[in-house]
C-alpha positions in Angstrom: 41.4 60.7 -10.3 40.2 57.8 -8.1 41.9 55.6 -10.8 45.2 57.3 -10.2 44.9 57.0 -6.6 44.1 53.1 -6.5 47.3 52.7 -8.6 49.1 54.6 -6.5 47.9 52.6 -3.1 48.4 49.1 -4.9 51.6 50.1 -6.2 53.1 51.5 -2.8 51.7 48.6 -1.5 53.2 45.9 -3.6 56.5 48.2 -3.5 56.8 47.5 0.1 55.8 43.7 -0.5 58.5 43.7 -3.3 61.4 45.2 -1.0 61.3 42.8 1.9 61.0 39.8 -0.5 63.1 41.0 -3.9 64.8 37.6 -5.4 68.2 37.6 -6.5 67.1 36.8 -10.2 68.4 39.2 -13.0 67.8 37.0 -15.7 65.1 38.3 -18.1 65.0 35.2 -20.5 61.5 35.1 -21.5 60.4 38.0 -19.5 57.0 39.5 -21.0 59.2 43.6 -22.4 61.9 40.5 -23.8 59.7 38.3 -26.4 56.9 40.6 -26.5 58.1 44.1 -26.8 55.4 45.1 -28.9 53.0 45.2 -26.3 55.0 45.7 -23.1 57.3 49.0 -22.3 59.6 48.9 -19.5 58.8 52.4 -17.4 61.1 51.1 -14.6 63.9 48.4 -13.9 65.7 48.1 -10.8 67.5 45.7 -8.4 64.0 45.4 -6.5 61.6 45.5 -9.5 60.4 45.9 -13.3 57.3 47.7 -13.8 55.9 47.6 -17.0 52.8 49.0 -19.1 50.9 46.1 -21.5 48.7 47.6 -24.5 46.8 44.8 -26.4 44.8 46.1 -29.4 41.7 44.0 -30.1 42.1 40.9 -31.3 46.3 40.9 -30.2 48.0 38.6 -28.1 51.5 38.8 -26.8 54.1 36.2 -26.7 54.4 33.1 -24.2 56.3 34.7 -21.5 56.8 34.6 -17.5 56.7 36.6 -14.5 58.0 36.8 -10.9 55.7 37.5 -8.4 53.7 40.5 -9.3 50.7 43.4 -9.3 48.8 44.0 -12.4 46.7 47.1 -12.5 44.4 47.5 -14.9 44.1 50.9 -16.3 41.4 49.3 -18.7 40.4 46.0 -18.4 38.6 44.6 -21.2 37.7 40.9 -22.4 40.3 38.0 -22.4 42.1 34.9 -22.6 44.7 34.1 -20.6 46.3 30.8 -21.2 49.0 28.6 -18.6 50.5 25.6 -19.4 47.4 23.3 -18.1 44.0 25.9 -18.9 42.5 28.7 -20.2 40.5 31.3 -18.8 38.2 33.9 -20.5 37.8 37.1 -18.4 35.9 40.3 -18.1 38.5 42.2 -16.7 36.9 45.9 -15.3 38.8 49.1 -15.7 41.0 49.8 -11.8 41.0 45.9 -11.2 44.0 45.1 -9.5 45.5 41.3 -9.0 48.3 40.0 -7.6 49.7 36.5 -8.5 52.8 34.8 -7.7 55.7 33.6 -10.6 54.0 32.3 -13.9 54.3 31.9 -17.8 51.0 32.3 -19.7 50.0 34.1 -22.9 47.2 36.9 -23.0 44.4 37.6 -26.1 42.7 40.5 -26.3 39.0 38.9 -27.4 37.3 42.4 -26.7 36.5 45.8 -28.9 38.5 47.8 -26.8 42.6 48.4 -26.2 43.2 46.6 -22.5 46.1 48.2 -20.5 48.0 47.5 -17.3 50.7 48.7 -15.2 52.5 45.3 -14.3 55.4 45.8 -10.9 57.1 42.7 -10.8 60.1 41.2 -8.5 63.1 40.5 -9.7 
């Protein structure tokens, strides 16, 4: 339950953010649900947002993609590498961690034993 209830604070909270500063962007080329659908479902697309849900498997990684500015919540976090264009980092992401970062591209590999998941709102 407390789970539920931090996702729901960080995601009424990034909701506001997202409303006073939504771009006028509905392009989707190389958004993450376009070249990676096998790992990320679109729950909710709007003129304000995309929220979406990322499953990596052990040993998956999805496809090179980008972001607007967004909120990840981790449902469960696991072990990863998350590459940009100039680094990679290897992270032990914990289970309710919640980030925020501003627009990117970057791939993500699941290098853990266990399924990572994340509820991702993003601008548009």
């Amino acid at each position: 339950m407390k789970k539920v209830a931090n996702f729901l604070a960080a995601l009424l909270a990034t909701g506001t953010m997202l409303t006073g500063c939504a771009m006028a962007n509905d392009d989707n080329t190389g958004h993450a649900h376009i070249v990676s659908p096998k790992h990320y479902t679109l729950l909710l697309e709007n003129e304000n947002v995309l929220v979406l849900k990322m499953t990596l498997q052990p040993g998956e990684e999805d496809t090179w993609h980008k972001h607007n500015a967004e909120t990840v919540y981790f449902e469960d976090g696991g072990k990863a590498i998350i590459k940009t264009a100039d680094k990679a980092m290897t992270l032990e992401i914990p289970d309710g961690y919640v980030m925020w970062h501003d627009e990117w591209e970057h791939q993500v590999k699941n290098i853990g034993d266990s399924t990572i998941t994340a509820i991702i709102v993003e601008a548009k």
